[in-house]
ZADRENKOL-139427 format. One record per residue (C-alpha): residue number from 1; residue in one letter; x, y, z. Coordinates in Angstrom, 1 decimal. Layout:
<nodes>
n:NUM, res:A, east:X, north:Y, up:Z
...
</nodes>
This chain:
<nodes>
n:1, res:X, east:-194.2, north:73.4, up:-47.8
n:2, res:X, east:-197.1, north:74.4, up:-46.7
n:3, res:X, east:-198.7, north:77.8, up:-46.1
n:4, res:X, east:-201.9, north:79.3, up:-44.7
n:5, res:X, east:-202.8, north:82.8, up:-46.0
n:6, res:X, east:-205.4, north:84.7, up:-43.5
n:7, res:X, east:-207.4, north:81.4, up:-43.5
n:8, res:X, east:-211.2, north:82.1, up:-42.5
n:9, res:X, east:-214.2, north:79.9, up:-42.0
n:10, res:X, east:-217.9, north:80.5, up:-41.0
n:11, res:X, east:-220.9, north:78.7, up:-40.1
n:12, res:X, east:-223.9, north:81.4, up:-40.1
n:13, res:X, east:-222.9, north:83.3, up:-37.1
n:14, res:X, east:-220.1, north:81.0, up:-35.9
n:15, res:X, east:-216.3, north:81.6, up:-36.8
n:16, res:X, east:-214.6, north:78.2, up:-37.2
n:17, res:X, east:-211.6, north:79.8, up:-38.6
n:18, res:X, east:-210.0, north:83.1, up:-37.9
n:19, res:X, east:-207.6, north:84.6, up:-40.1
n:20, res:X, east:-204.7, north:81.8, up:-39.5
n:21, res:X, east:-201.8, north:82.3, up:-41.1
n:22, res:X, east:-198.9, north:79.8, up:-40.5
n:23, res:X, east:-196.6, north:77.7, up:-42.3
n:24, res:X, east:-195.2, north:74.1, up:-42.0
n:25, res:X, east:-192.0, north:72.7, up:-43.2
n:26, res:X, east:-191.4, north:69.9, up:-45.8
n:27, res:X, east:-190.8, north:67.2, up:-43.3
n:28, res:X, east:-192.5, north:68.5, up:-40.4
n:29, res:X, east:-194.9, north:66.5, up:-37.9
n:30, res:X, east:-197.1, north:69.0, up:-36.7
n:31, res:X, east:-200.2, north:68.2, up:-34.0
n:32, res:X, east:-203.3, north:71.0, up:-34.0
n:33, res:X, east:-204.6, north:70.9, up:-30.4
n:34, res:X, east:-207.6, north:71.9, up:-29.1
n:35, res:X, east:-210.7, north:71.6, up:-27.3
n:36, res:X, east:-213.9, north:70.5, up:-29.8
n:37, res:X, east:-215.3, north:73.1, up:-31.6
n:38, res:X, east:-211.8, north:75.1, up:-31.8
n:39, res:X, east:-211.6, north:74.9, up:-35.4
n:40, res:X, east:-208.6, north:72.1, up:-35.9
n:41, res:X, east:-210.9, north:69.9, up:-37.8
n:42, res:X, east:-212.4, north:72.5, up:-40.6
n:43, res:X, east:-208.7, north:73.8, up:-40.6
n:44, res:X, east:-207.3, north:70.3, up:-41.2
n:45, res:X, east:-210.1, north:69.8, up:-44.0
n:46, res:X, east:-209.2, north:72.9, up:-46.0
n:47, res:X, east:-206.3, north:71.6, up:-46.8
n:48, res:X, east:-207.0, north:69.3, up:-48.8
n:49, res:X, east:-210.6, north:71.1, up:-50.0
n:50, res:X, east:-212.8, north:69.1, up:-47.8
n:51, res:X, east:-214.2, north:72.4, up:-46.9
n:52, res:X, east:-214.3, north:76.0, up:-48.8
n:53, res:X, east:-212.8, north:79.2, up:-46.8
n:54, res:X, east:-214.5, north:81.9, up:-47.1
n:55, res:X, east:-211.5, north:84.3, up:-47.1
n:56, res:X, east:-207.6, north:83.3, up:-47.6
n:57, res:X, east:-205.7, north:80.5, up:-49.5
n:58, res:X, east:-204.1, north:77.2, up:-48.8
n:59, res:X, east:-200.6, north:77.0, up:-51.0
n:60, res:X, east:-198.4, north:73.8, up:-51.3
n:61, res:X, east:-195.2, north:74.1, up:-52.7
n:62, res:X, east:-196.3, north:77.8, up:-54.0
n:63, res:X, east:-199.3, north:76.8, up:-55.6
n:64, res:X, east:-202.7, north:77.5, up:-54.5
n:65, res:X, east:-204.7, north:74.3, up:-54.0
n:66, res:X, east:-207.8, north:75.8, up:-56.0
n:67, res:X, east:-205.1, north:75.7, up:-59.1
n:68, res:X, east:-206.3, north:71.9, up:-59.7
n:69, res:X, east:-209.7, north:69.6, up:-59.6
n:70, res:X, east:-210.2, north:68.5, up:-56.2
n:71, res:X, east:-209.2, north:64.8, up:-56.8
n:72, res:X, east:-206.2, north:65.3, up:-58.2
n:73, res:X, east:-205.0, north:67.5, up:-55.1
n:74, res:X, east:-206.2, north:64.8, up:-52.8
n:75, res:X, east:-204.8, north:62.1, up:-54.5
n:76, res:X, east:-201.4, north:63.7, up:-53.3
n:77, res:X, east:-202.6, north:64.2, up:-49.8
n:78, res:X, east:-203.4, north:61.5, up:-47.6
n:79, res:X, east:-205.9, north:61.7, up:-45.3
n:80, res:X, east:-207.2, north:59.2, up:-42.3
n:81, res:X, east:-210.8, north:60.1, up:-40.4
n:82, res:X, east:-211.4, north:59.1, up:-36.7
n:83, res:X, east:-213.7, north:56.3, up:-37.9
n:84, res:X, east:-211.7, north:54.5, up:-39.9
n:85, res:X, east:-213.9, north:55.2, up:-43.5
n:86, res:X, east:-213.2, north:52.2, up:-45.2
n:87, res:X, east:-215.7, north:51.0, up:-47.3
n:88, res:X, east:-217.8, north:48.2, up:-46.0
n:89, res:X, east:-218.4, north:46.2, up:-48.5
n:90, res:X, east:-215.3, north:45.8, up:-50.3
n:91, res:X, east:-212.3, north:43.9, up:-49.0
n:92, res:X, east:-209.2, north:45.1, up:-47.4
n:93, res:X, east:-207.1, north:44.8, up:-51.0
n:94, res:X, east:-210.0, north:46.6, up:-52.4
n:95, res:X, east:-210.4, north:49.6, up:-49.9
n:96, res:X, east:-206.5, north:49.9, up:-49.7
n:97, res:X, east:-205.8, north:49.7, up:-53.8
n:98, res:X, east:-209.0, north:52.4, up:-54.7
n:99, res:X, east:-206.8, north:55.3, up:-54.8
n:100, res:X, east:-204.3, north:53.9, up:-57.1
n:101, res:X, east:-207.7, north:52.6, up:-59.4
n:102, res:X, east:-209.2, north:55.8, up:-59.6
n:103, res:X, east:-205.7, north:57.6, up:-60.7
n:104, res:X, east:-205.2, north:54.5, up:-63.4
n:105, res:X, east:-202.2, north:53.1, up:-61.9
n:106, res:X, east:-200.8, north:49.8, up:-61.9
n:107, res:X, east:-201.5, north:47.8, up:-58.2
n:108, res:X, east:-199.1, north:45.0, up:-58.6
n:109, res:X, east:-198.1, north:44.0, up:-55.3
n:110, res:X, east:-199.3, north:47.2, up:-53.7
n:111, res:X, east:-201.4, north:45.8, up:-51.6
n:112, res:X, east:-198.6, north:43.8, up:-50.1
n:113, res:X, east:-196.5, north:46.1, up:-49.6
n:114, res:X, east:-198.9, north:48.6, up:-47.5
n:115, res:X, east:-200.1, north:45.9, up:-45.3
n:116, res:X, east:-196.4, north:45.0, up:-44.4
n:117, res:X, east:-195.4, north:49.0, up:-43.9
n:118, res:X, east:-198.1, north:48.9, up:-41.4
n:119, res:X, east:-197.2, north:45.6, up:-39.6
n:120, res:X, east:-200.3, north:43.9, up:-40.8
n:121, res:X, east:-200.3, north:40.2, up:-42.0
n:122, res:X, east:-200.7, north:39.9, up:-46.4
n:123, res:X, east:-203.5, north:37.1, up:-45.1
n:124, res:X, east:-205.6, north:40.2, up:-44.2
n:125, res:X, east:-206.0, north:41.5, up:-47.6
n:126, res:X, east:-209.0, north:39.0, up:-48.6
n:127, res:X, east:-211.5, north:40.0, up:-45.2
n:128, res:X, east:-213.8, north:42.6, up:-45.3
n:129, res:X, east:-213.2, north:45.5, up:-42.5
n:130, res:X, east:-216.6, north:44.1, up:-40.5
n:131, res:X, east:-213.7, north:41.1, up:-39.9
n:132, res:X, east:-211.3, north:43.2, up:-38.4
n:133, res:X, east:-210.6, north:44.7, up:-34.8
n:134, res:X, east:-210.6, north:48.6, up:-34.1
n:135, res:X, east:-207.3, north:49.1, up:-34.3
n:136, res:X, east:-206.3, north:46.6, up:-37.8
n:137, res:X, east:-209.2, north:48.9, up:-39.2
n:138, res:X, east:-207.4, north:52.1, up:-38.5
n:139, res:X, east:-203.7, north:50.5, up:-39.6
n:140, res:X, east:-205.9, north:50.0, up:-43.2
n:141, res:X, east:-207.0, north:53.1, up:-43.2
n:142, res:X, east:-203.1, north:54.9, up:-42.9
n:143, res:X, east:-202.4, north:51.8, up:-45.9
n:144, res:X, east:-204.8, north:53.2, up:-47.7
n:145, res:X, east:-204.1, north:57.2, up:-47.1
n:146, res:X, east:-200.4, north:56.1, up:-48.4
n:147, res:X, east:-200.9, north:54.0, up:-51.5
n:148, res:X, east:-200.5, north:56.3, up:-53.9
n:149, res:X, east:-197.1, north:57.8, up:-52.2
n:150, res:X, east:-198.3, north:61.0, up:-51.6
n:151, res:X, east:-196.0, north:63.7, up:-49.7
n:152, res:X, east:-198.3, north:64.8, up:-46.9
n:153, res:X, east:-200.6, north:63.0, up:-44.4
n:154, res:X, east:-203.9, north:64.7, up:-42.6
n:155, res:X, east:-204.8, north:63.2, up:-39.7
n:156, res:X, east:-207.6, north:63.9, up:-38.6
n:157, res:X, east:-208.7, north:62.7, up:-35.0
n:158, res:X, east:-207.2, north:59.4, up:-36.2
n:159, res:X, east:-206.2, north:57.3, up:-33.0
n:160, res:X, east:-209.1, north:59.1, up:-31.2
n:161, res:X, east:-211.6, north:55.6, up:-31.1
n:162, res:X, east:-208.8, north:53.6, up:-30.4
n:163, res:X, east:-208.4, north:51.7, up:-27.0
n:164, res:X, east:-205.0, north:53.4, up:-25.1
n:165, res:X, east:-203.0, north:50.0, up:-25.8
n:166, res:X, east:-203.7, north:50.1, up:-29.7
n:167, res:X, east:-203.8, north:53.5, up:-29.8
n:168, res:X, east:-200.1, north:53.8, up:-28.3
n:169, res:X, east:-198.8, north:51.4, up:-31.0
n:170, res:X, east:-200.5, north:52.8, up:-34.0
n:171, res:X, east:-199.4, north:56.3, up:-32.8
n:172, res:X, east:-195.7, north:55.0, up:-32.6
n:173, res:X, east:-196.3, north:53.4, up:-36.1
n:174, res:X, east:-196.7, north:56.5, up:-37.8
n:175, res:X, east:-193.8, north:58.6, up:-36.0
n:176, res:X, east:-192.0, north:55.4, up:-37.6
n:177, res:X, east:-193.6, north:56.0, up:-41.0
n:178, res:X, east:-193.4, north:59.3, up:-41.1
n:179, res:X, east:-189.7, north:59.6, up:-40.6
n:180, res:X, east:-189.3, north:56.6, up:-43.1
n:181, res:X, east:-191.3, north:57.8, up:-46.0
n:182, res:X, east:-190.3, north:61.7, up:-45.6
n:183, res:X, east:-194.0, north:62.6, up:-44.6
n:184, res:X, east:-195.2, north:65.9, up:-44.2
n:185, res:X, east:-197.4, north:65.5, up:-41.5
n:186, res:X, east:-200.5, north:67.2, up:-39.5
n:187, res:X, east:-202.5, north:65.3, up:-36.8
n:188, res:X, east:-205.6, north:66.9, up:-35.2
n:189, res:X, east:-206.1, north:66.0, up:-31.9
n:190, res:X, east:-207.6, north:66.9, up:-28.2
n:191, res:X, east:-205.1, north:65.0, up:-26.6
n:192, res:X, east:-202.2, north:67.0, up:-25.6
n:193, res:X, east:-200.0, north:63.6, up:-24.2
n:194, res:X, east:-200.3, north:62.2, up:-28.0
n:195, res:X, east:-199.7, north:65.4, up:-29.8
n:196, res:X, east:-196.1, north:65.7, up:-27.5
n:197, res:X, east:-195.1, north:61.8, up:-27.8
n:198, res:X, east:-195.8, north:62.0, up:-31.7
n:199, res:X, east:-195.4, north:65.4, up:-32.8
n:200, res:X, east:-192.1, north:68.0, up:-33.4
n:201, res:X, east:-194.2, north:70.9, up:-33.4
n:202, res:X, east:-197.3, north:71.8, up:-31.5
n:203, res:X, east:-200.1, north:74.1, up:-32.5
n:204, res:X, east:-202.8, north:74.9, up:-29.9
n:205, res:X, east:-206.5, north:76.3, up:-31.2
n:206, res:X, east:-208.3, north:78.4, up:-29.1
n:207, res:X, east:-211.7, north:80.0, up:-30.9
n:208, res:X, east:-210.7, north:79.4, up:-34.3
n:209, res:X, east:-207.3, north:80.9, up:-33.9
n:210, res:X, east:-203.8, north:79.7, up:-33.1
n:211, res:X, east:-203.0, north:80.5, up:-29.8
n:212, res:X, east:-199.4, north:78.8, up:-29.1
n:213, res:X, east:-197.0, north:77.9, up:-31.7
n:214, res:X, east:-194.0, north:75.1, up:-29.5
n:215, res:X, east:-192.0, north:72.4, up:-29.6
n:216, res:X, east:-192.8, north:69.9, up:-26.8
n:217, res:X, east:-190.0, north:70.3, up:-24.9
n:218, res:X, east:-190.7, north:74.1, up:-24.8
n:219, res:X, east:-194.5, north:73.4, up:-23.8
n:220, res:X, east:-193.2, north:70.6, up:-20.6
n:221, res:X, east:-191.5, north:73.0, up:-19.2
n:222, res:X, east:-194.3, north:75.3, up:-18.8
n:223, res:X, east:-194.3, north:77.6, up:-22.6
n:224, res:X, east:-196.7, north:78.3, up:-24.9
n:225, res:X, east:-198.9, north:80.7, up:-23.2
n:226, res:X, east:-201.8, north:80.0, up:-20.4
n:227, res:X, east:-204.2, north:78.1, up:-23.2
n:228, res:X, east:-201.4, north:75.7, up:-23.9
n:229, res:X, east:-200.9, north:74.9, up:-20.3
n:230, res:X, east:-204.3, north:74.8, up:-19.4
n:231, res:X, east:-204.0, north:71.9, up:-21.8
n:232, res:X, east:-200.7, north:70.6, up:-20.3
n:233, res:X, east:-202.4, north:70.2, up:-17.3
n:234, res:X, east:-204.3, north:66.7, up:-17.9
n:235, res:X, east:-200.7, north:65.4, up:-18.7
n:236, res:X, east:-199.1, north:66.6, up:-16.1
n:237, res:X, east:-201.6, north:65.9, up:-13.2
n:238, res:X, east:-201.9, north:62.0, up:-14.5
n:239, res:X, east:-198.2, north:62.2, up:-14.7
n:240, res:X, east:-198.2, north:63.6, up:-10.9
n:241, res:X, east:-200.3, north:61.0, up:-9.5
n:242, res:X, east:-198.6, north:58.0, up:-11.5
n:243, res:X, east:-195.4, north:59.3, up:-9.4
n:244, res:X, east:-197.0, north:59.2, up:-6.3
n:245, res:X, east:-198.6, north:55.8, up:-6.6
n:246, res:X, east:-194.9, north:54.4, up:-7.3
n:247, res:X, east:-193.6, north:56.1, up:-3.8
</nodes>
């Protein structure tokens, strides 16, 4: 489990983060919503210690996350940027096996293995990331983030750069992975159609604060608060005119 204990975060005069308190279940695939500069990003990287509150604690399983050095704790959390982050200049074995080299554990057929839990061919393991499209790239990335078999998964604007074809796959790749591997799982995103096709639990940020707390069925028909149906409203009015080209 995790927990959030009167989280806060500043910038100079800017409040990122404002006293959040929430927890999420072992298991749960939670999506942070928002508009950008609402404070899902520096509450996603918190988490993991990516960034420093300035008031409150981040607990896993009880313990607070400043309990342990920083790589250790991230070693158990995977985490996948917008932009990919893989390392340019080392190969697709390379990028995907670094996390189980820096904790000094065997890679065997590793490699193998993450490339075929993310439907990507073994013959890919040898090119460099420059040799890839947007979307094999990304699919590297979650290998990577999931290597080491950790428990949780932080997404952080992780389909976002994707084109809507490969992003719709990839998405339904990691509902697939998360229910297979047990995943405890957050995704930050501004898209509220993604975070209701992917997610059991939506969080909507408003301001640095969590304004709705629903499941998607609850926010579709019309819960959650006026924030999270200001954000329902892109959904529903593509959904709307989709209807009325097919009459």
């Amino acid at each position: 489990m995790i927990a959030l204990d009167h989280l806060s975060r500043r910038y100079d005069a800017v409040t990122a983060v404002d006293d959040v308190s929430l927890t999420i279940a072992r298991g749960a695939f939670v999506a942070l919503v928002g508009a950008s500069g609402s404070g899902k990003s520096t509450l996603l990287r918190m988490i993991n210690r990516l960034e420093t509150p300035d008031r409150g604690h981040v607990l896993i399983d009880g313990r607070d996350v400043t309990e342990e050095p920083a790589p250790g704790l991230r070693r158990r959390i995977g985490y996948v940027f917008q932009q990919h982050g893989l390392f340019p200049h080392m190969t697709v074995a390379s990028n995907i096996a670094i996390g189980l080299r820096l904790a000094g554990r065997a890679i065997g057929d590793r490699v193998g293995v993450m490339l075929d839990l993310v439907e990507l061919p073994r013959e890919l393991a040898d090119r460099m990331p420059d040799e890839l499209s947007g979307g094999q790239r990304q699919r590297v990335a979650i290998a990577r983030a999931l290597a080491t078999e950790p428990p949780i998964l932080l997404l952080d604007e992780a389909l976002g750069a994707l084109d809507p074809v490969t992003r719709d796959a990839v998405a339904g790749r990691l509902v697939a992975l998360h229910a297979r591997l047990g995943l405890t799982t957050l995704l930050v995103t501004h898209d509220m159609a993604e975070a209701l096709l992917t997610a059991d639990r939506v969080l909507v940020m408003e301001r640095g604060r969590i304004v709705a707390d629903a499941t998607p069925s609850q926010l579709v028909a019309g819960g959650g608060g006026a924030a999270a149906q200001a954000l329902m409203a892109v959904p529903r009015h593509q959904a709307e005119r989709l209807a009325a080209l097919a009459r």
